[in-house]
C-alpha angles and dihedrals in degrees: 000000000000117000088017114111103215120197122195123200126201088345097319138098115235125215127242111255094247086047094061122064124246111279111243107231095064117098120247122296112269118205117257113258118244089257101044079045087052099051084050085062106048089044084046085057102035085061098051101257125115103226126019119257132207096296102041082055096045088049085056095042081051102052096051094051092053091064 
C-alpha cells in the first residue's frame, strides 16, 4: 500500500476505519448538526485540507455526544 500509513497493534495490523464496516450494535447514523458541520470545517482548514474528511467529522459526532 504506497501512500497509506498502516499501524499494527499487539502483532497485528489494524484497518482503517473506512476501511471496517460499521459494527452492528450502534444505532443508526444520525447527520451532523450545522455547528458540529461547521467545526469540521475549521479543523478541515486548520489542517491544510479544503473540505473535512471522515475523521475530521467523527471527531466532531464524538465531541457532542461527551457533554
Amino acid at each position: 500500500m504506497i501512500g497509506q500509513k498502516m499501524a499494527f497493534k499487539r502483532g497485528g495490523k489494524v484497518k482503517a476505519p473506512w476501511d471496517k464496516p460499521r459494527p452492528d450494535d450502534l444505532p443508526k447514523p444520525k447527520k451532523l448538526s450545522s455547528g458540529q458541520k461547521s467545526a469540521a470545517k475549521k479543523a478541515a482548514k486548520a489542517a491544510g485540507r479544503p473540505y473535512p474528511n471522515l475523521i475530521d467529522n467523527m471527531r466532531m459526532a464524538q465531541k457532542g455526544k461527551k457533554s
